[in-house]
C-alpha positions as CSV (number, residue, x, y, z in Angstrom):
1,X,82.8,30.1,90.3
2,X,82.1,28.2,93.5
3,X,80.1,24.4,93.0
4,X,76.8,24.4,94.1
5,X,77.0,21.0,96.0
6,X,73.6,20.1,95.5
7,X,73.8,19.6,91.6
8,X,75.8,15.9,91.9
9,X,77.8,17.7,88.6
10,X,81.2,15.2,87.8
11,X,84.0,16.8,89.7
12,X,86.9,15.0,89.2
13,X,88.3,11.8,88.5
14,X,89.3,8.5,90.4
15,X,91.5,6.1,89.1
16,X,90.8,7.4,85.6
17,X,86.6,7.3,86.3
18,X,84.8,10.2,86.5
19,X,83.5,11.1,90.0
20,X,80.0,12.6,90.7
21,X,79.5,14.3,93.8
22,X,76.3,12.5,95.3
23,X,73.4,15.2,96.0
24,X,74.1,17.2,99.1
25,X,70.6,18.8,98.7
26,X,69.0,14.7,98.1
27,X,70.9,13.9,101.6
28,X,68.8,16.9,103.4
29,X,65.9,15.4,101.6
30,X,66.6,12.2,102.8
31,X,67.3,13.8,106.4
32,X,63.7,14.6,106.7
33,X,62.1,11.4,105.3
34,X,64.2,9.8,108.1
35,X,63.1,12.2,110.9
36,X,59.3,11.5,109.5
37,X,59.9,7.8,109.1
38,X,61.9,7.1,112.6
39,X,60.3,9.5,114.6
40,X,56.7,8.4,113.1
41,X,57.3,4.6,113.7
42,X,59.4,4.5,117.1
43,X,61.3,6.3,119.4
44,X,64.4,7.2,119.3
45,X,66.4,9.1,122.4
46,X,69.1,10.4,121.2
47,X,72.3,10.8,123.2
48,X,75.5,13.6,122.4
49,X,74.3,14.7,119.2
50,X,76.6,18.2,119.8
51,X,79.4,15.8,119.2
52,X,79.0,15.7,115.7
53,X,80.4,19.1,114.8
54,X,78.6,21.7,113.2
55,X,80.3,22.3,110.1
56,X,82.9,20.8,108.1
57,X,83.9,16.3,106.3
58,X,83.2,14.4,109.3
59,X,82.4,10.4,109.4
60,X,79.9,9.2,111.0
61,X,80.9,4.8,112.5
62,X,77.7,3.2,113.3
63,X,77.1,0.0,114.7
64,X,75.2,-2.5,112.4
65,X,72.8,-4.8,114.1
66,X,69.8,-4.1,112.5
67,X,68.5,-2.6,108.8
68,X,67.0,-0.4,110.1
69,X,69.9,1.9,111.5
70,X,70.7,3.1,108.9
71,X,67.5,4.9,108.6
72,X,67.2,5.4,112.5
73,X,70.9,7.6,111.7
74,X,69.9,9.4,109.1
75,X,66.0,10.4,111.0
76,X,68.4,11.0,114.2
77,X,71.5,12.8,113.0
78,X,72.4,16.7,113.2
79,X,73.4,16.7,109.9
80,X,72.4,15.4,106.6
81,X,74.3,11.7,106.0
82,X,75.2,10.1,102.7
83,X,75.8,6.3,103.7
84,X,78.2,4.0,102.1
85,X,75.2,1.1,100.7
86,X,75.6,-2.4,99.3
87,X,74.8,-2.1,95.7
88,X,72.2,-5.1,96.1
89,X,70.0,-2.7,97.6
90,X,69.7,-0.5,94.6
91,X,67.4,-2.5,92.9
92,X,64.2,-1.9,91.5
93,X,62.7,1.6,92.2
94,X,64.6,1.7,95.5
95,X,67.4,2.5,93.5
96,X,67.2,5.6,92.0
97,X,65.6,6.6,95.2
98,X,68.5,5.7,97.2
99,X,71.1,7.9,94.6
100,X,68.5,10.5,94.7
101,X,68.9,11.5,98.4
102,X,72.5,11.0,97.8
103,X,73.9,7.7,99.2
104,X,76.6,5.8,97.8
105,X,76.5,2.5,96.1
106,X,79.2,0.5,96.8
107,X,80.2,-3.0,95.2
108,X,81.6,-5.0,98.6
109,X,83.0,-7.5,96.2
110,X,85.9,-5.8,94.6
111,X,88.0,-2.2,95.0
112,X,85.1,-0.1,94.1
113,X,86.8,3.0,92.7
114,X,83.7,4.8,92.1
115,X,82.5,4.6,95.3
116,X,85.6,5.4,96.9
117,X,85.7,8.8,94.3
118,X,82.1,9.5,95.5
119,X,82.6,8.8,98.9
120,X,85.7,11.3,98.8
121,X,83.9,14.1,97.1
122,X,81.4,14.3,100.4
123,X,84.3,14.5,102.5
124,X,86.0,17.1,100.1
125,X,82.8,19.0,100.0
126,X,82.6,19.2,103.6
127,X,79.5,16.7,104.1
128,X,78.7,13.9,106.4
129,X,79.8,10.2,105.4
130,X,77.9,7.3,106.9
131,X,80.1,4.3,107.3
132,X,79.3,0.6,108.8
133,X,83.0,-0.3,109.5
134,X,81.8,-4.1,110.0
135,X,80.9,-4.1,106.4
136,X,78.1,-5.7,106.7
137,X,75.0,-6.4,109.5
138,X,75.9,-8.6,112.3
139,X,76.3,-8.5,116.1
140,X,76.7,-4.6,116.1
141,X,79.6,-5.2,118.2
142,X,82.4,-3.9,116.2
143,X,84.2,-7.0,116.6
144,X,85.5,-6.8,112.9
145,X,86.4,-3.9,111.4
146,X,87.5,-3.6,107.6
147,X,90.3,-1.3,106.4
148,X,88.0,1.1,104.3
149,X,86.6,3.5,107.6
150,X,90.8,3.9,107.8
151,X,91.7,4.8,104.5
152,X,88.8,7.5,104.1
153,X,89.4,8.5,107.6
154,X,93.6,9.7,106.8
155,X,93.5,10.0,103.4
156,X,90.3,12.7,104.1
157,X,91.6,14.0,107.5
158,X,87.9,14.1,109.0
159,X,87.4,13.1,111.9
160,X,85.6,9.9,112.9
161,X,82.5,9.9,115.6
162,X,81.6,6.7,116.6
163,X,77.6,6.3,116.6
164,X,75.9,3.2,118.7
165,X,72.5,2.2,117.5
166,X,70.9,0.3,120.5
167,X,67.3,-1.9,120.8
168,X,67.0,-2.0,116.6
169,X,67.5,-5.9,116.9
170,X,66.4,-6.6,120.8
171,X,63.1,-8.1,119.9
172,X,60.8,-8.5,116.4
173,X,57.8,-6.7,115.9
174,X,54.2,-8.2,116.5
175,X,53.2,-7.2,113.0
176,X,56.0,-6.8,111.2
177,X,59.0,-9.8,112.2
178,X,61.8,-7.8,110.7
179,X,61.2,-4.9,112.7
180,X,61.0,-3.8,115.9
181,X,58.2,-3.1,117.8
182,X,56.5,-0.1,116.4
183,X,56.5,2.9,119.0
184,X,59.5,1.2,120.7
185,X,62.6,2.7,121.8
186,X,65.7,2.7,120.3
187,X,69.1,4.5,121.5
188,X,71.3,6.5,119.1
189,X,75.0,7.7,121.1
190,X,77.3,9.4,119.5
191,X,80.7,9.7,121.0
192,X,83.8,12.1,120.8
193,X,84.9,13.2,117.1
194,X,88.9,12.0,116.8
195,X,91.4,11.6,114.3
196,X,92.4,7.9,113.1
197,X,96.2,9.1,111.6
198,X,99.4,9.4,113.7
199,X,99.3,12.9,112.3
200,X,102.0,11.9,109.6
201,X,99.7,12.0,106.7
202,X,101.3,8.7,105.6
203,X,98.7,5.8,103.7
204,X,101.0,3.1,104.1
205,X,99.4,-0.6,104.9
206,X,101.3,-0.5,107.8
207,X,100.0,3.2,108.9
208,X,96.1,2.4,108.2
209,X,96.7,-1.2,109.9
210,X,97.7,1.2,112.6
211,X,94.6,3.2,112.1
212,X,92.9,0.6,112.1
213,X,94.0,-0.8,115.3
214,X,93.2,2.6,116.6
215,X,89.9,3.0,115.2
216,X,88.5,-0.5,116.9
217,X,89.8,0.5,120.1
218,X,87.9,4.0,120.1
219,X,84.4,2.3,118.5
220,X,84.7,-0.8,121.0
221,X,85.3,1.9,124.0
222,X,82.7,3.7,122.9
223,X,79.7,0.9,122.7
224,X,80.4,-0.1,126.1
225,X,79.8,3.0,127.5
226,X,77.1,3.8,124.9
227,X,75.3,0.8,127.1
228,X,76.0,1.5,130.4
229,X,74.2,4.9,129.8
230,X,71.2,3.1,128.2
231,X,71.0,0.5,130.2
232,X,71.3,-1.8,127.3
């Protein structure tokens, strides 16, 4: 009997834990609560969109400049996205809200094998994982990436699209400071999908250092042309 990957049922186990599929049918939900939100409160152009492909695990590198983008992704994207969160944003009711349109909490602190077993199982199940390879919010620059977009990346075999997220942080609102300006515009670019392996399979240190390497090079390439199209 095929899974229906909407139900979130246990599928398998990671290091030991058991791993729960997070909802494919809460990330559609949360697709169009994002296209409400962003398109509602700014506006976003969006740029190469029919790079993300159609079908089939993909990750999705974004930029991270601004808390807002990873709504602005998930309101601008082709495809439903289950994010990769800090765990200390699942607190109070914004927690079961957050597991309910299917992102994954993720303890930055230590080797989170439950994340990692719940980030998997989107990839597995042919969904769409949202990753800030910075690891946390900063210049946007990709500058500093961590080894984690690597090891999903060859251990899955999806392919990475690098996403730039541009005018989030450029100026605070009027009425709200941690915002932009509301009805402003912000830029979302998605690049060319490509594999971070050498095409050896291998998940050595030395192979997703490697990847690694590889990965920056792509993301950094892509950002700078991201702004010379925008202007930004």
């Amino acid at each position: 009997m095929r899974r229906d990957p909407g139900r979130g049922a246990a599928d398998h186990e990671e290091g030991g834990r058991p791993v729960t599929q997070p909802s494919a049918k809460g990330a559609a939900v949360g697709r169009g609560i994002g296209i409400g939100l962003m398109y509602g409160l700014w506006k976003p152009r969006v740029l190469g969109a029919w790079r993300v492909p159609a079908a089939g695990p993909v990750i999705l590198a974004v930029n991270h400049a601004h808390n807002i983008d990873g709504p602005m992704l998930m309101g601008t994207a082709p495809r439903p996205v289950h994010f990769l969160i800090k765990k200390e944003a699942f607190v109070g009711p914004l927690g079961p809200f957050l597991e309910g349109i299917g992102q994954v909490k993720v303890d930055r602190d230590s080797t989170d094998r439950n994340a990692i077993g719940n980030a998997l199982a989107v990839l597995e199940h042919g969904g769409v994982l949202g990753i800030f390879p910075e690891g946390t919010r900063g210049e946007g620059d990709f500058a500093s990436l961590r080894a984690g977009l690597a090891y999903f990346a060859v251990r899955s075999g999806a392919p990475i699209v690098p996403v730039a997220v541009l005018g989030s942080s450029e100026r605070p609102g009027r009425l709200i400071k941690a915002l932009p300006p509301l009805r402003s515009r912000v830029d979302v670019v998605f690049g060319d999908a490509f594999d971070a392996g050498d095409g050896s399979g291998r998940r050595t240190r030395k192979a997703l250092d490697d990847a690694t390497v590889r990965i920056q090079e792509r993301l950094t390439a892509h950002l700078k042309n991201a702004r010379r199209l925008t202007g930004r």
